[in-house]
C-alpha positions as CSV (number, residue, x, y, z in Angstrom):
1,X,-11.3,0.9,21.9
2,X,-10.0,-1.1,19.0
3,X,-8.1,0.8,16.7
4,X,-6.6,0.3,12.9
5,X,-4.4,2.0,10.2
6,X,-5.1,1.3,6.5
7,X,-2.5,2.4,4.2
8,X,-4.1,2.1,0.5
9,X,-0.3,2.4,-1.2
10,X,-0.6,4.3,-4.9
11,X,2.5,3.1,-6.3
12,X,5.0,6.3,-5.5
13,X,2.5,8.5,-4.0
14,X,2.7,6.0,-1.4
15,X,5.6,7.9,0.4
16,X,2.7,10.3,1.9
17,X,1.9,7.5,3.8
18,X,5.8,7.0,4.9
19,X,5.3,10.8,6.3
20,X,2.6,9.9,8.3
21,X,3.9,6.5,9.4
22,X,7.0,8.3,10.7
23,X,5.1,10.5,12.2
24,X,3.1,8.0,14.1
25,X,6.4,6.5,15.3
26,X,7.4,10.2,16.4
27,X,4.6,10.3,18.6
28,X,4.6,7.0,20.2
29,X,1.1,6.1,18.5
30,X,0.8,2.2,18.7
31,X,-2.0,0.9,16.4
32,X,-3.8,-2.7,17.4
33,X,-4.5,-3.8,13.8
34,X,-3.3,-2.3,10.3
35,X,-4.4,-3.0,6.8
36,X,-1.9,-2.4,4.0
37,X,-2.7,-2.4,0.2
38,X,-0.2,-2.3,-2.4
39,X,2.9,-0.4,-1.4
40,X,0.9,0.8,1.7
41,X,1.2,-2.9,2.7
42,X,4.9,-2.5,2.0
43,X,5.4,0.9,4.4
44,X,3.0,-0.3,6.9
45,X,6.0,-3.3,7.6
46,X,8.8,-0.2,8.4
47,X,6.2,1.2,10.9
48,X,5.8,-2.3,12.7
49,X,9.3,-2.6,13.0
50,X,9.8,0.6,14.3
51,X,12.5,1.5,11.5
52,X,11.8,5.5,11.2
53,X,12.8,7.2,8.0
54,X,13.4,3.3,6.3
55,X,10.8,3.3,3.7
56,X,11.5,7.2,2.9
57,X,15.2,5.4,1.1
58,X,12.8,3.5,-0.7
59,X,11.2,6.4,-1.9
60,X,13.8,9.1,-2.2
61,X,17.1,7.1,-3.1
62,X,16.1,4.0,-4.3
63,X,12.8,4.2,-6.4
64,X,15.5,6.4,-9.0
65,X,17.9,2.9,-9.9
66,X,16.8,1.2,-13.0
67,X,17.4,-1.9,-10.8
68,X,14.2,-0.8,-8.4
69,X,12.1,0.4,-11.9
70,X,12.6,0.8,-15.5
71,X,12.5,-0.3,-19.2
72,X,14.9,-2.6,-18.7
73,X,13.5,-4.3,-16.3
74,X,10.1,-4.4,-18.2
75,X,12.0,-5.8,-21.1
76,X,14.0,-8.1,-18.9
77,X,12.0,-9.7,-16.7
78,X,8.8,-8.5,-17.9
79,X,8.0,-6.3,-14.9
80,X,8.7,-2.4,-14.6
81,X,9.1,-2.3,-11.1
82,X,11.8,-5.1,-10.0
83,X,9.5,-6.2,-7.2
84,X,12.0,-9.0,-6.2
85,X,14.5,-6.0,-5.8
86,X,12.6,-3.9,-3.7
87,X,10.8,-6.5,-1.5
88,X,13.3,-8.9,-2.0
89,X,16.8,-7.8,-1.8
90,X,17.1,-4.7,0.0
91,X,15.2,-5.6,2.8
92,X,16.6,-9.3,3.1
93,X,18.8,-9.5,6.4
94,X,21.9,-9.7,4.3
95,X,20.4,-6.5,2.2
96,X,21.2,-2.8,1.7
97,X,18.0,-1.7,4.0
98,X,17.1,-5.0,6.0
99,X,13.5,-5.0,8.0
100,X,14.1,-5.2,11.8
101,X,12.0,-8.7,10.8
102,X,12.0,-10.0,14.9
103,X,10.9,-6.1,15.8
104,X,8.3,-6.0,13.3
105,X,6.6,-9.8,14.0
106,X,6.8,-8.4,18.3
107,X,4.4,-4.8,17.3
108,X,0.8,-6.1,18.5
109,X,-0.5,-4.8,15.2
110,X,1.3,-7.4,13.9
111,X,-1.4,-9.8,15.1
112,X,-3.9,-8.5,12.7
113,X,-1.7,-7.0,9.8
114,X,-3.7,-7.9,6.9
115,X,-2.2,-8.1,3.3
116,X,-5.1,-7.3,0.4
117,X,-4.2,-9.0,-2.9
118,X,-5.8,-10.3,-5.7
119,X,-6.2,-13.9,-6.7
120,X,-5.3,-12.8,-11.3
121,X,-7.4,-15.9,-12.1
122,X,-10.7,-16.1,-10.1
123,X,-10.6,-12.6,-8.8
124,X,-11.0,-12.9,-5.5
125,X,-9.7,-10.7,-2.8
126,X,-7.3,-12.6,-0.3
127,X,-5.9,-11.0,3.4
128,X,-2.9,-12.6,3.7
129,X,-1.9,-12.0,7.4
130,X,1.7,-11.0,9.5
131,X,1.6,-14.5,9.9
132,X,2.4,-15.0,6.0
133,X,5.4,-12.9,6.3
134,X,8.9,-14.7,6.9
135,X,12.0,-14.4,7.7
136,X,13.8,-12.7,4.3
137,X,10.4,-13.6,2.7
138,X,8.5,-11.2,1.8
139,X,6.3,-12.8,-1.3
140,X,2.9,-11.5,0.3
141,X,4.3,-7.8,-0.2
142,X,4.5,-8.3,-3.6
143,X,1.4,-10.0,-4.3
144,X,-0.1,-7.5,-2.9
145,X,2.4,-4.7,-5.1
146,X,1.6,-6.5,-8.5
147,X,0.2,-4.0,-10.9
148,X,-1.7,-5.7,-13.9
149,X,0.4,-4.7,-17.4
150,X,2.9,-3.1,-15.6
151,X,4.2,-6.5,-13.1
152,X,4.1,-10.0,-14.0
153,X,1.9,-11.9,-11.0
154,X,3.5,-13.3,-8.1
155,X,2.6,-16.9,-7.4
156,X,2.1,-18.3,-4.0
157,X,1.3,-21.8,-3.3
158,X,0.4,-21.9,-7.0
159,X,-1.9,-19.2,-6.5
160,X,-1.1,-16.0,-9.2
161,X,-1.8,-12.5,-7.3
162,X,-2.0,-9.4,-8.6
163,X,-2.3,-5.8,-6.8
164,X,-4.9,-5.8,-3.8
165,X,-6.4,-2.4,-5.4
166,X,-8.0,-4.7,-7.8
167,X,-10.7,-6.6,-5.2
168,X,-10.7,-4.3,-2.0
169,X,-9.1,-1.0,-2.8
170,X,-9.9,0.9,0.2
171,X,-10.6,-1.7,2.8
172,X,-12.3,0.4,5.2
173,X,-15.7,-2.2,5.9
174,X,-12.6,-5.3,6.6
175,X,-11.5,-2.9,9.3
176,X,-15.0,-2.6,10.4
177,X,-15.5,-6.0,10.3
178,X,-12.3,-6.7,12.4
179,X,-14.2,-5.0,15.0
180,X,-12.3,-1.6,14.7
181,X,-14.3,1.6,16.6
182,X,-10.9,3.9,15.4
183,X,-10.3,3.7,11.7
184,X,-7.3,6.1,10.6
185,X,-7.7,5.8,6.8
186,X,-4.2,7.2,4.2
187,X,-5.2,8.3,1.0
188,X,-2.2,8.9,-1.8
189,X,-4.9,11.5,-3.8
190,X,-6.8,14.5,-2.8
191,X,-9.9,13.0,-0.8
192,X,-12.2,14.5,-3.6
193,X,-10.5,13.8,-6.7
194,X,-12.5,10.5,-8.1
195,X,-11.2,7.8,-10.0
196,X,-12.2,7.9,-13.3
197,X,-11.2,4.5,-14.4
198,X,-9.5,5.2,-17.8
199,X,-6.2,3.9,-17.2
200,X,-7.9,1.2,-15.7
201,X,-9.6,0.9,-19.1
202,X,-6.8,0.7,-20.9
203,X,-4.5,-2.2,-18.4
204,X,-7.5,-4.4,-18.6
205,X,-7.3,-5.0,-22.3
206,X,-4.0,-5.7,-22.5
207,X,-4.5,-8.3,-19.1
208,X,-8.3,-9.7,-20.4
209,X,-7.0,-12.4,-22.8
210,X,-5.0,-14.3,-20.1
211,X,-6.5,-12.7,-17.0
212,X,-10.6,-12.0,-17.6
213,X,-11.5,-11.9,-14.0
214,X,-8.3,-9.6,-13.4
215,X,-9.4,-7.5,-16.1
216,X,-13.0,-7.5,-14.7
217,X,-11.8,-6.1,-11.2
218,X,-9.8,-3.6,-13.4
219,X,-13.0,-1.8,-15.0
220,X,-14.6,-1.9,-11.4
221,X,-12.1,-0.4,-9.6
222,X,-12.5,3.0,-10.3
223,X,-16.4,2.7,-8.8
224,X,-14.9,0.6,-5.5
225,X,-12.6,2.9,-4.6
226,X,-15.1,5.9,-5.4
227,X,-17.9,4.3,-3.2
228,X,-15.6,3.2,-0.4
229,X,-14.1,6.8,-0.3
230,X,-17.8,8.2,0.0
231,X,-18.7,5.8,2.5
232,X,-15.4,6.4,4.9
233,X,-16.2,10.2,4.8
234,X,-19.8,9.2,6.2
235,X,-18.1,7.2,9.0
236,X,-15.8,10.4,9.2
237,X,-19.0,11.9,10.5
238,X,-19.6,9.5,12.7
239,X,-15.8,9.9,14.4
240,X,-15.1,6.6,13.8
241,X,-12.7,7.0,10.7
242,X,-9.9,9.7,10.5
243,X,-9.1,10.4,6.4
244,X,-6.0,11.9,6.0
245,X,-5.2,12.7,2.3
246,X,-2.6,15.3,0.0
247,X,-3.9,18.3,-0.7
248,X,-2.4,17.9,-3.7
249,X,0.1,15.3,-5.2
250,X,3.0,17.5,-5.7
251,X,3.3,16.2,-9.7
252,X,3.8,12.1,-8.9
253,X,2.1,9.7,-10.5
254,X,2.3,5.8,-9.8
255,X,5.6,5.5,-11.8
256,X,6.8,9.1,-12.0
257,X,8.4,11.6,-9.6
258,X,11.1,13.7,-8.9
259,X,13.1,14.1,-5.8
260,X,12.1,17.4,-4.9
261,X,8.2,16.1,-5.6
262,X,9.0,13.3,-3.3
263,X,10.2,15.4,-0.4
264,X,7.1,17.8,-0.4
265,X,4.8,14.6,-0.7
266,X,6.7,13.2,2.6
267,X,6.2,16.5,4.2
268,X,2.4,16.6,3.4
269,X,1.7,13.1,4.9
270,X,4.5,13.9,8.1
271,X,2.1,17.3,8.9
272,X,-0.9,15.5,8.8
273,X,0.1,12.4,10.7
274,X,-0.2,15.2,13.7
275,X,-3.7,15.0,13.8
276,X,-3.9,11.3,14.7
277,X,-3.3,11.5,18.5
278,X,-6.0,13.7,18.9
279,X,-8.3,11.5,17.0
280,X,-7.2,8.7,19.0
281,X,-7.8,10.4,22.2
């Protein structure tokens, strides 16, 4: 049995995920492959390492400095979140919350960690793999963190990316693909709460001008991840995919929170990571 955990990220939602991560690492749970999107891609590298309660800083300490997201920075640098902040300096080795790097490229999940971003001129989905990821380089994360109209693109290899959500927001059929019988699927939103695609809308026009394609994936995205939802509750049937969503989202948003909304969010994804060993038996 080959299993794999997809984390689809949601900006800060994407501490439910941290919950059940930590959970995972509670209960000894050791996944063969893992798909991350967007800050999901982010949490899954705390889990690899084996770093329990790391990305929770993130989340409940750090995501509050201007430095990590603000105005400023959006004025600045031209990005609201500072993604060369948060996957740049505080998990570099000479950081405030360095990545147990050596720990995290040794987990066998690291084998088939695949990074889902989106290529901002053609529009194409790209897995970059663990193999991408370097020492105190972790560009790949942020490709795959790079929100259209809210985060400038991140160029690798001359290549601009933006956010994996884009091209393959719920990436259940690569796991499928990738040979997986065991799917354990994280949702950041209520399992039947649909995307309605009108903030969507609204980022593509200010992207479409420079970034058509982008903007193209933007107005589709809401269907994808609608469809793909549907279709991993069918496999959910089946027993091959375990979804484990919020019942609710405890008042955060992509870019707003509070502390005591981030600790009930946690708390949420850290009771339901519970149900993944017997899912896995």
């Amino acid at each position: 049995m080959k299993t794999c955990l997809i984390d689809v990220g949601g900006g800060l939602r994407g501490v439910y995920g941290t919950g059940v991560q930590d959970k995972c690492m509670d209960l000894g749970i050791v996944f063969d492959s893992a798909i991350g999107v967007s800050a999901g891609a982010g949490n899954i590298t705390s889990y690899l390492s084996g770093q329990r309660g790391r990305n929770y800083r993130f989340y409940f300490s750090y995501s509050f400095r201007p430095e990590y997201m603000s105005m400023g920075n959006f004025l600045r640098k031209g990005s609201y979140f500072d993604l060369d902040y948060v996957y740049g300096d505080l998990p570099m080795s000479t950081g405030e919350n360095p990545i147990d790097f050596y720990a995290m490229k040794a987990h066998p999940a690291c084998r088939e960690f695949y990074i889902v971003a989106s290529e901002a001129v053609s529009g194409k989905v790209r897995y970059f793999t663990g193999d991408d990821l370097g020492f105190d380089d972790f560009e790949v994360i942020k490709a795959s963190c790079a929100i259209p109209g809210i985060c400038k693109p991140i160029e690798i290899d001359g290549v601009r990316y933006f956010d994996g959500a884009l091209s393959d927001p719920v990436p259940v059929r690569k796991a499928l693909e990738m040979g997986c019988d065991k799917i354990v699927l994280i949702l950041t939103r209520p399992v039947d709460r649909l995307r309605d695609g009108t903030k969507d809308k609204l980022m593509a026009r200010l992207i479409e001008k420079q970034f058509p394609m982008a903007a193209h994936n933007l107005r589709l995205r809401a269907k994808r991840y609608n469809d793909s939802v549907a279709y991993a509750r069918e496999l959910e049937k089946e027993g091959k995919v375990l979804l484990l969503a919020p019942d609710d989202i405890t008042g955060i948003d992509t870019t707003k929170h509070s502390k005591e909304s981030v600790m009930r969010l946690y708390g949420k994804g850290f009771h339901d990571g519970a149900r993944i060993a017997d899912f896995l038996k």
